[in-house]
C-alpha positions as CSV (number, residue, x, y, z in Angstrom):
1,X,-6.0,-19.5,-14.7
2,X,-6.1,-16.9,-11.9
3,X,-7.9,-18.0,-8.7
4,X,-9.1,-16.2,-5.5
5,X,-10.0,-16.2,-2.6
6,X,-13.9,-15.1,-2.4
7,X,-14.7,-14.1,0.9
8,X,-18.4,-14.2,-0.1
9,X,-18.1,-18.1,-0.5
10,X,-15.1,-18.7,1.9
11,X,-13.1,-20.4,-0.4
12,X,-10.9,-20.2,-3.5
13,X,-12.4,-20.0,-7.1
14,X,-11.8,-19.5,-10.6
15,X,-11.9,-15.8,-11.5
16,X,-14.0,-16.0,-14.8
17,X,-15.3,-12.5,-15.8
18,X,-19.2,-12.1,-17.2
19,X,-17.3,-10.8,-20.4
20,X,-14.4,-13.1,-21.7
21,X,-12.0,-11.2,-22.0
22,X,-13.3,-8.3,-19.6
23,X,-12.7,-8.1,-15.9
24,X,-14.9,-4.9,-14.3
25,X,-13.1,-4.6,-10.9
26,X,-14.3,-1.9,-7.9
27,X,-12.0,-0.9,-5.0
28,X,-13.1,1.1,-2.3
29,X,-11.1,4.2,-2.6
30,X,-9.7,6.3,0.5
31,X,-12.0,9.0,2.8
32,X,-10.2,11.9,2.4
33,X,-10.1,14.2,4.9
34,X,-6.2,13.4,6.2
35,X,-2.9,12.4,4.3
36,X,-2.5,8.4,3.4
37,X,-1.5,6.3,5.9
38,X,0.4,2.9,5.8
39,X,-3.5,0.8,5.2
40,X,-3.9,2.8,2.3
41,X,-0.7,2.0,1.0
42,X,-1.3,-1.4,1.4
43,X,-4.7,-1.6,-0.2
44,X,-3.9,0.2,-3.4
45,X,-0.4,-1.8,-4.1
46,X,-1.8,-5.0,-4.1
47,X,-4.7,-4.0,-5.9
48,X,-2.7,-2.4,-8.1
49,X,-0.9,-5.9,-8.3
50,X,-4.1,-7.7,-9.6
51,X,-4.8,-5.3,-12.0
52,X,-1.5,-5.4,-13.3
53,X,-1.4,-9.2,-13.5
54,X,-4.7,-9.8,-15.3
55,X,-3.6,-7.2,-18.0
56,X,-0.4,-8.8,-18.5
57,X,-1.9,-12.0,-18.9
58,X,-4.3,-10.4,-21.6
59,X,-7.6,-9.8,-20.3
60,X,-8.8,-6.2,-20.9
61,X,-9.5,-4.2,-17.5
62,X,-11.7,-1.5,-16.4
63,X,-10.4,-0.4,-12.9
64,X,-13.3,1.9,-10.7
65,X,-11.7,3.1,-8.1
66,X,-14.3,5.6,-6.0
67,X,-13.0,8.8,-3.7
68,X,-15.1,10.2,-0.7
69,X,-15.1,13.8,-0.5
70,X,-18.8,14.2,1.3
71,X,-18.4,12.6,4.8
72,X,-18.9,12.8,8.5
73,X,-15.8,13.1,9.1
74,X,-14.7,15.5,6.1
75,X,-16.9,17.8,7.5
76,X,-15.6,18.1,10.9
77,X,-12.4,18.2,9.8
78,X,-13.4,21.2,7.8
79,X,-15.3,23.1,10.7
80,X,-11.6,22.9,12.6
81,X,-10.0,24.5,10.1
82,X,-12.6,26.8,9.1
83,X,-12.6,25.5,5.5
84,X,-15.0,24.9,3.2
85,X,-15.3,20.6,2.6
86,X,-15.1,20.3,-0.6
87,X,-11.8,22.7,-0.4
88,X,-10.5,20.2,2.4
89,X,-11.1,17.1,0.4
90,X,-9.9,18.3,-2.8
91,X,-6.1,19.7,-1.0
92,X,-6.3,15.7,0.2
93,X,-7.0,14.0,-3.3
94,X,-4.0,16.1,-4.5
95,X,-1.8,14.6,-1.6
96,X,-3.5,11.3,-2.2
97,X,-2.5,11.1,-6.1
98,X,0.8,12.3,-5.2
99,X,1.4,9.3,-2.8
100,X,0.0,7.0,-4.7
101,X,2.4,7.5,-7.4
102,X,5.7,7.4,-5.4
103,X,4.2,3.5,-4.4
104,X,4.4,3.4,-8.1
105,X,0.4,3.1,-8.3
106,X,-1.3,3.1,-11.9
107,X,-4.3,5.5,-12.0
108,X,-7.6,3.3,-12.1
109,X,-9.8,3.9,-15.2
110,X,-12.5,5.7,-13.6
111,X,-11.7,7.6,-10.2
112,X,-15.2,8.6,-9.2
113,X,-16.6,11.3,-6.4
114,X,-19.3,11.1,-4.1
115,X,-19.6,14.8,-5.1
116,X,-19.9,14.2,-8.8
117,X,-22.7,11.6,-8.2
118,X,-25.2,12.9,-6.3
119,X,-28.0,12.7,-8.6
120,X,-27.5,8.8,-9.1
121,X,-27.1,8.3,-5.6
122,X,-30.7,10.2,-4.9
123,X,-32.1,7.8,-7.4
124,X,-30.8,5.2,-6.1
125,X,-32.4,6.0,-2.8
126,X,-35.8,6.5,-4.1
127,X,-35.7,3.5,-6.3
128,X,-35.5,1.7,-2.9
129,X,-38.2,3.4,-1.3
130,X,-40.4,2.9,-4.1
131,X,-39.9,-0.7,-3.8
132,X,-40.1,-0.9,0.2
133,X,-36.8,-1.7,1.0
134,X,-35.8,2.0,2.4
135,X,-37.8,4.3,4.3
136,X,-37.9,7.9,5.5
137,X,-37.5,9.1,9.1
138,X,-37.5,12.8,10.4
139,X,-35.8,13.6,7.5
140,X,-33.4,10.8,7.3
141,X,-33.4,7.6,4.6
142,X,-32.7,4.3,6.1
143,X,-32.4,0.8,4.1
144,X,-34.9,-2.2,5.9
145,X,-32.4,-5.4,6.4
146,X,-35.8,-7.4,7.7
147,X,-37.1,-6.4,3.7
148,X,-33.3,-8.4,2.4
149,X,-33.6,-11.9,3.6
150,X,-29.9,-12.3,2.4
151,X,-29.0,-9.8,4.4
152,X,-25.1,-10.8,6.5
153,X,-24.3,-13.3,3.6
154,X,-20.7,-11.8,3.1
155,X,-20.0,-11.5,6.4
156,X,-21.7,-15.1,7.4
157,X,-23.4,-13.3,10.7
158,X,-27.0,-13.6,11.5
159,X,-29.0,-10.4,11.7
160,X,-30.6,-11.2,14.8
161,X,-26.9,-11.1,16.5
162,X,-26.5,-7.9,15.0
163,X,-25.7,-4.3,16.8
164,X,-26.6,-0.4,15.4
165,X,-23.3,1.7,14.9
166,X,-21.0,-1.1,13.3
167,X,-19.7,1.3,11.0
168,X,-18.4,4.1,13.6
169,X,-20.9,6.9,11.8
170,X,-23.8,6.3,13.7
171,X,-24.8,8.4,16.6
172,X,-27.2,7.5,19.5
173,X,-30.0,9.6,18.2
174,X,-30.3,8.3,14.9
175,X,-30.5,4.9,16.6
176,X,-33.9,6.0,18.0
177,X,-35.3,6.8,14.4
178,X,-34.6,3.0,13.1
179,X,-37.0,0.2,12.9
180,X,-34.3,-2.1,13.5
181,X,-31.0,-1.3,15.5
182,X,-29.1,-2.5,12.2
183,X,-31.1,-0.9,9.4
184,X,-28.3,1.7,8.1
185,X,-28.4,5.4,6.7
186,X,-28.8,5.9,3.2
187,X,-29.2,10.1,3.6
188,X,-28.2,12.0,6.7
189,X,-30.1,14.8,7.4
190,X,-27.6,17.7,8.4
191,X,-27.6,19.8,11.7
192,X,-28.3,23.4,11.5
193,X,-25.1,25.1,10.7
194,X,-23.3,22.3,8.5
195,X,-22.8,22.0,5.2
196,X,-25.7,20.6,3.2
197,X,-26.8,19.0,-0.7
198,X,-30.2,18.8,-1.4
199,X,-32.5,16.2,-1.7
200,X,-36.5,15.5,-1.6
201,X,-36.0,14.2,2.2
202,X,-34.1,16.8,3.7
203,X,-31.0,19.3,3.2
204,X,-28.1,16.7,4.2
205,X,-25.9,14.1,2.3
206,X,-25.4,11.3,1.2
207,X,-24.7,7.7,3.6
208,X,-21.4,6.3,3.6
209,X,-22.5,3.1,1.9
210,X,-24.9,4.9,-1.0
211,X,-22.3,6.2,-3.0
212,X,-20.2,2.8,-4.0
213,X,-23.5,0.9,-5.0
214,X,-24.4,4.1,-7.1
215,X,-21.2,4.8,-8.2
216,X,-20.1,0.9,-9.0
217,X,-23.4,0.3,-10.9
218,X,-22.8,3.5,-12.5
219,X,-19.6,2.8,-14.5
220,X,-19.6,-0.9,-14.2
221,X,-23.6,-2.3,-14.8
222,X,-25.6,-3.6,-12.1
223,X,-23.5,-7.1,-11.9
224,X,-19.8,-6.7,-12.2
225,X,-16.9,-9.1,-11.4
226,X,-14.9,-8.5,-8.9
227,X,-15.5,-5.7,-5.5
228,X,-12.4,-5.2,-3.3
229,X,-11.1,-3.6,-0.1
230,X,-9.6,-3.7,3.4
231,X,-11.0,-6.7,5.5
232,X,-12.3,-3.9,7.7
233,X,-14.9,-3.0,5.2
234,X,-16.5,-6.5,4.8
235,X,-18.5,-5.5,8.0
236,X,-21.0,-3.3,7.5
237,X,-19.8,-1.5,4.1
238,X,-19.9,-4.3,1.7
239,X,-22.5,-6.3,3.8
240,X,-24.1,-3.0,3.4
241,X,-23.7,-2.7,-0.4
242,X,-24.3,-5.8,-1.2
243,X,-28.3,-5.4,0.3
244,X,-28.9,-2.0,-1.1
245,X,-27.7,-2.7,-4.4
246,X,-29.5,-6.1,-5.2
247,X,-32.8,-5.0,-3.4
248,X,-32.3,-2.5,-5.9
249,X,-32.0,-4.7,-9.1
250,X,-33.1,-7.8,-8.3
251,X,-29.5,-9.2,-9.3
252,X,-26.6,-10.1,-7.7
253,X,-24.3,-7.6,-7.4
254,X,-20.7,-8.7,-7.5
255,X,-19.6,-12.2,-7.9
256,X,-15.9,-11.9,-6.1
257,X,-15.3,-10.2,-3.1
258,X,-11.7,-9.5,-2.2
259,X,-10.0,-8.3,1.0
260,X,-7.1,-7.8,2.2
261,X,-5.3,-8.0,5.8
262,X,-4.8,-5.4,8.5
263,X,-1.1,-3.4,8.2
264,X,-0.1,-4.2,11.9
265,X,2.7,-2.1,13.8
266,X,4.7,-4.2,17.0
267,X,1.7,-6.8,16.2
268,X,-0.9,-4.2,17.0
269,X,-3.5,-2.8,14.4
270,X,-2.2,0.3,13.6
271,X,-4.1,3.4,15.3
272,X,-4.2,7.2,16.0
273,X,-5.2,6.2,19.4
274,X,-2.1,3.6,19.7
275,X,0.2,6.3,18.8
276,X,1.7,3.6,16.1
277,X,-0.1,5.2,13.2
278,X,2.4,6.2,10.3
279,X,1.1,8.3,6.8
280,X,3.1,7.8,3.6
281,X,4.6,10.7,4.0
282,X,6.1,10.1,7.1
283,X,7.7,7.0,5.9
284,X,8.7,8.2,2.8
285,X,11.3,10.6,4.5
286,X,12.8,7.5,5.5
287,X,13.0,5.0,3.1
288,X,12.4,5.1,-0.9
289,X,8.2,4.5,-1.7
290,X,9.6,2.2,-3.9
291,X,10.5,-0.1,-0.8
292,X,7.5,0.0,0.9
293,X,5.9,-1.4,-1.9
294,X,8.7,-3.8,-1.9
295,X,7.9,-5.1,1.6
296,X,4.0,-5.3,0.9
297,X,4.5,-7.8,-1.7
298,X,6.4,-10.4,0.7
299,X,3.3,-10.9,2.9
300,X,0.2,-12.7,1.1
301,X,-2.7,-10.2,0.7
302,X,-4.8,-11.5,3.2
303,X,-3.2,-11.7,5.8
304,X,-2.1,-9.5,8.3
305,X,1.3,-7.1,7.6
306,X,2.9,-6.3,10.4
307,X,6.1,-3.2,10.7
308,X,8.8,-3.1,13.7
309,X,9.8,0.0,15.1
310,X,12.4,0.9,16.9
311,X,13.2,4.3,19.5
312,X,15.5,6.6,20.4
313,X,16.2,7.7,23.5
314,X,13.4,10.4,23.5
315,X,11.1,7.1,22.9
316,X,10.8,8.6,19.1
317,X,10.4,6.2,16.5
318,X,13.9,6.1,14.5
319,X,13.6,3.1,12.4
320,X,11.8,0.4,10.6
321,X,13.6,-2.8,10.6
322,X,11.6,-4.9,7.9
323,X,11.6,-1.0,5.6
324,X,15.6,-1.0,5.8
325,X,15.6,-4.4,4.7
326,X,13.2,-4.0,2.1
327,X,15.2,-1.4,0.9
328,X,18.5,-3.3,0.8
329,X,16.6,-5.5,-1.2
330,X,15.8,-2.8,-3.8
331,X,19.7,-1.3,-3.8
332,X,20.3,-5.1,-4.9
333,X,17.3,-5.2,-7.7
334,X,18.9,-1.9,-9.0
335,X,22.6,-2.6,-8.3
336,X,21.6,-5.8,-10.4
337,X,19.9,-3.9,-13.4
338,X,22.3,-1.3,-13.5
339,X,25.3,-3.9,-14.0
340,X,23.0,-5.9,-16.6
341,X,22.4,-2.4,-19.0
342,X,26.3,-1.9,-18.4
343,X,26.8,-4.6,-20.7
344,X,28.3,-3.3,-23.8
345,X,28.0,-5.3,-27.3
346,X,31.3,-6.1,-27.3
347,X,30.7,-8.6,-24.9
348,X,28.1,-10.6,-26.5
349,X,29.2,-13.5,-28.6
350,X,28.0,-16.9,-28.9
351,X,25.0,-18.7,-28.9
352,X,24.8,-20.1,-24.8
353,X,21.2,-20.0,-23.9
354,X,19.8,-17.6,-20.5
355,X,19.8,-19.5,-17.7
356,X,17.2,-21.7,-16.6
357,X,15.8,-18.9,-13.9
358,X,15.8,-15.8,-16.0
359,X,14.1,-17.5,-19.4
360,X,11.3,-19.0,-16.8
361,X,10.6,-16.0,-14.8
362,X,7.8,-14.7,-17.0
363,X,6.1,-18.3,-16.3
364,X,7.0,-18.6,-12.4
365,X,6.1,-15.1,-12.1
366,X,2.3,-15.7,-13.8
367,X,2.0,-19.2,-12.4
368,X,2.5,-17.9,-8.4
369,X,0.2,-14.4,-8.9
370,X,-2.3,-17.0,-10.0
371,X,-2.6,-18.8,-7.3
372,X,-4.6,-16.3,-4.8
373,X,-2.1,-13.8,-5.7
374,X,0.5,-15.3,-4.2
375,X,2.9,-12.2,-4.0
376,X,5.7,-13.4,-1.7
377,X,6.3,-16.5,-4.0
378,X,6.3,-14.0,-6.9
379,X,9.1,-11.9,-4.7
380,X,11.0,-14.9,-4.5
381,X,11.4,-15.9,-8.3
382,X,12.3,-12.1,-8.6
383,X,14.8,-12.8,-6.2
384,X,16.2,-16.2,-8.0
385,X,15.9,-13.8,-11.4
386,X,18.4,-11.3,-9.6
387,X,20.8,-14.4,-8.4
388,X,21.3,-15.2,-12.1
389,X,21.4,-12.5,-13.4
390,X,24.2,-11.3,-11.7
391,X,25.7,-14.9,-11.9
392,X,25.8,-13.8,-15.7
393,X,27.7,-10.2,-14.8
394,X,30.0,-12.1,-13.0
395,X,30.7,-14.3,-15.8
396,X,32.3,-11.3,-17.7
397,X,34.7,-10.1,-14.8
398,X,37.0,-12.3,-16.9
399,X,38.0,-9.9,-19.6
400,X,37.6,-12.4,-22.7
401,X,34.9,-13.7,-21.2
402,X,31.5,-13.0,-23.6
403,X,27.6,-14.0,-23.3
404,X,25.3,-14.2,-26.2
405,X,23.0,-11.8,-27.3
406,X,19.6,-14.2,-26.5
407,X,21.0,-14.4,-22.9
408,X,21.3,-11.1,-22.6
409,X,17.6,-9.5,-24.2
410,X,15.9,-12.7,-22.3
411,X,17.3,-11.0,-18.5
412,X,16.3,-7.7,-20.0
413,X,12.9,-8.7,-20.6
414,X,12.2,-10.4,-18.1
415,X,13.1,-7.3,-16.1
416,X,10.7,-5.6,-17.9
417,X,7.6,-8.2,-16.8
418,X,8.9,-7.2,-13.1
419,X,8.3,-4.0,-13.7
420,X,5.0,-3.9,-15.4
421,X,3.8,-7.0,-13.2
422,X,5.0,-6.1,-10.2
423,X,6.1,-2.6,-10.5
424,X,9.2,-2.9,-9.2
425,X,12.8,-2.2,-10.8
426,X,11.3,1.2,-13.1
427,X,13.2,3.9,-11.8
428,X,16.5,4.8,-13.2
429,X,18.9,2.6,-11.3
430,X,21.8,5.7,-10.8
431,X,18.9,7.6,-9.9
432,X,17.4,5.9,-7.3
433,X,20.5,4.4,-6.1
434,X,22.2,8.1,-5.3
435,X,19.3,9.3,-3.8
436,X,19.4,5.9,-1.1
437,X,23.0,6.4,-0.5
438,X,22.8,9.9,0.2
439,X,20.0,9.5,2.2
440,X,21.6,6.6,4.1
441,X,24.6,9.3,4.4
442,X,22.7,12.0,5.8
443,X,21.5,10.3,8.4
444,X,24.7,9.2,10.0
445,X,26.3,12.9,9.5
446,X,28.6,11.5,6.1
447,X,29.7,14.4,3.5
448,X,29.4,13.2,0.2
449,X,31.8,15.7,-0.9
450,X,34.2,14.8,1.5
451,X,34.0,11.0,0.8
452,X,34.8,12.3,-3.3
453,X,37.2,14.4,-1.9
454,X,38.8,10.7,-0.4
455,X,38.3,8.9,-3.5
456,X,39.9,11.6,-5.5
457,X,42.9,11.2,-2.8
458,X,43.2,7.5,-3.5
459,X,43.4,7.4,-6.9
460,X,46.4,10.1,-6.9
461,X,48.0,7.5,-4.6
462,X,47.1,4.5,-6.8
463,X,48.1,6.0,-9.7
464,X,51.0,7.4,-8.0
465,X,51.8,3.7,-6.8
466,X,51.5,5.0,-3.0
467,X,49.4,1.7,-2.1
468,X,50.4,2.4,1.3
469,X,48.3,5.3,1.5
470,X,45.1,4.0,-1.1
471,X,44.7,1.6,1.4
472,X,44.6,3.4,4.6
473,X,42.2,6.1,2.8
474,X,39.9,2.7,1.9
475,X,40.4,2.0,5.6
476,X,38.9,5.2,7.3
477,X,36.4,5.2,4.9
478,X,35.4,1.6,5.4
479,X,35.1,2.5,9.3
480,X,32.6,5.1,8.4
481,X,29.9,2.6,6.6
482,X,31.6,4.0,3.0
483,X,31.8,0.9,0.5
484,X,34.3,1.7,-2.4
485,X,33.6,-0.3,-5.9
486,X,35.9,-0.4,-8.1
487,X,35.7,-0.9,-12.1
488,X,37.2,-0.2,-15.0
489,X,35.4,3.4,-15.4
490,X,36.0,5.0,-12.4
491,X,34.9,4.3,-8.2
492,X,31.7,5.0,-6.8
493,X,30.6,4.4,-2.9
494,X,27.8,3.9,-1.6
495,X,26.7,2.7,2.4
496,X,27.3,-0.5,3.6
């Protein structure tokens, strides 16, 4: 049985949805008014991961996943660039959907906008007027903590120790309309000049909290199973939904809360004002996406990530240590599978079972997501699966040397759970493995038509019998980072 970590009750627990059978999971989706960064990378793979893992172990999903497109910071985004917000926010969802499936991200179920749910947000608001527990101020809405005496239950704080502004969206003079320095916005009423939605308190928009609560409730019922997020949002955003929603309903709102750790870069939290802070995009002109999700999964989920750097001269960043390696790692998966598929019928005979490591993958790989998610352990049974695998392929370098069919369709499927478990290994392996070793030879000024035109060189001299020469062409291109392989239809290279 799969168990958590529930950061509501600080400790690990059973995950056992309302509905057998049914698990009715939220995520808070990205603010999009800039490309993804590394954090949202994070977030979505590992709930991607969960989501993934409690489908393959047969319990039906239904995955929200929300998108803000009406923000504070949306719209100043959009007054630089003299563009209207919604135009800003959609150009970002599209970028946003994009890298989410290079990570190799499935789409959630429901991908719900604040600006498709403005009506149920308004309700929402004046449901918790009507019962006291919000109240309106020059214009503004603002939800009473003092009127939720559970209020800082998530985040175990006391709301007498409590500040205005913990969420970064409140401004000085919207402290002065509170009754109490933490009560939060539910609407903003807009300056003169911005854009605006109506509502029966003012021309504005929506809160930042308002819209999951509404949203969630919306596609998933007023209790649901499982809420999750960065461990940045537990403070004030969940806190915050958490107060609104059951003052709301009378009912508690989510019973698992999950969050995940900070993506660190040199051991600092990555930042704009750092100068460490990294998009997707940048990273993906680097490495394969594939890879990046390949390193997120060898840290546990909650806790912190953190990515080297290293500089040029020009103190420019010019490469990621634990990326590079993480790649490696993913030329071996592939190098692994594409050997596997390479194996023809006729060299399958006999009736030897698969080895210990590749029949018990599915169950390693199930026992150690169960546990908290425990990704890294899951990573290394993958990596045990690749060991034997290839122990198999080595098996057959002996030419009448055969392995039985069952062997054979076990490592095949048990490929298969890696992919659609942990998304990894469902590219096409001469694909993606070209596109690293090009890349790889780009970046350290190799022709890939001049390494052919070596190859094609060698074999002239090898089938000529000039060894002599074969070798010394091996040589140079050894000394440029080229590995030759050799095999019985033909040499490819790749970069060592």
């Amino acid at each position: 049985m799969l168990r958590l970590y529930n950061t509501l009750t600080a400790r690990k627990e059973p995950f056992e949805p309302a509905q057998a059978g049914h698990a009715k999971v939220y995520i808070c989706g990205p603010t999009v008014y800039d490309f993804a960064h590394l954090g949202h990378g994070r977030v979505y793979v590992i709930y991607d991961v969960l989501v993934r893992h409690l489908r393959a172990t047969g319990t039906k999903v239904t995955y929200v996943r929300n998108i803000t497109d009406i923000d504070d910071k949306i719209i100043k985004r959009s007054a630089q660039n003299g563009e209207d917000p919604l135009a800003l926010s959609a150009r970002f969802i599209k970028a946003y959907h994009e890298d989410m499936v290079r990570l190799g991200n499935l789409e959630p179920d429901v991908e719900p906008k604040v600006s498709d749910h403005l009506e149920e947000i308004r309700q929402l608001i004046t449901t918790l007027i009507d019962k006291g527990a919000a109240y309106e101020s020059d214009g503004d809405v603002y939800f009473s903590v003092e009127k939720f005496p559970g209020y800082g239950k998530l985040s175990h704080r006391k709301l007498s120790d409590l500040e205005h502004g913990a969420s970064g969206r409140t401004k000085d003079e919207e402290a002065e309309r509170k009754r109490h320095p933490a009560d939060f916005a539910l609407w903003k009423k807009s300056p003169a000049g911005e854009q605006t939605w109506p509502s029966p308190w003012s021309p504005g928009r929506p809160g930042w909290h308002i819209e999951c609560s509404a949203m969630s409730m919306k596609y998933l019922g007023e209790s649901f199973d499982l809420h999750g997020g960065g461990l940045d949002l537990v403070f004030p955003h969940h806190e915050n939904e958490i107060a609104q929603s059951e003052a709301a309903t009378g009912k508690p709102f989510c019973k698992l809360w999950m969050h995940n750790g900070f993506v660190e870069v040199d051991k600092e939290k990555m930042s704009k004002s750092l100068g460490n802070f990294f998009t997707a995009r940048d990273l993906f002109e680097r490495v394969e996406p594939e890879a990046i999700r390949y390193a997120m999964l060898t840290v546990h989920y909650r806790a912190p990530i953190n990515f080297e750097w290293t500089l040029d001269a020009q103190n420019r960043p010019s490469g990621f240590p634990q990326l590079e390696d993480a790649e490696r790692r993913l030329e071996y998966l592939y190098t692994t599978l594409e050997r596997l598929r390479s194996i023809g019928p006729d060299r399958m005979s006999g009736s030897d079972p698969a080895v210990k490591e590749i029949a018990g993958f599915r169950a390693a790989l199930t026992a150690a997501l169960d546990d908290d998610l425990n990704m890294p352990v899951a990573v290394a049974h993958a990596g045990a699966l690749l060991k034997a695998v290839n122990d198999v392929c080595d098996r057959l370098k002996s030419k009448r040397a055969t392995v039985s069919e069952q062997a054979i369709s076990t490592a095949k499927a048990a490929f298969e759970q890696l992919g659609s478990v942990l998304g990894l290994g469902v590219q096409d392996p001469a694909t993606i493995l070209r596109r690293i070793r090009d890349r790889r030879a780009a970046s350290r000024g190799i022709s890939g038509p001049d390494v052919e035109t070596k190859i094609a060189a060698r074999n002239e001299a090898r089938a000529s019998k000039d060894f002599t020469r074969a070798d010394a062409i091996r040589t140079e291109l050894t000394g440029q980072g080229v590995e030759l392989l050799d095999s019985p239809t033909g040499t490819t290279w790749r970069i060592s």
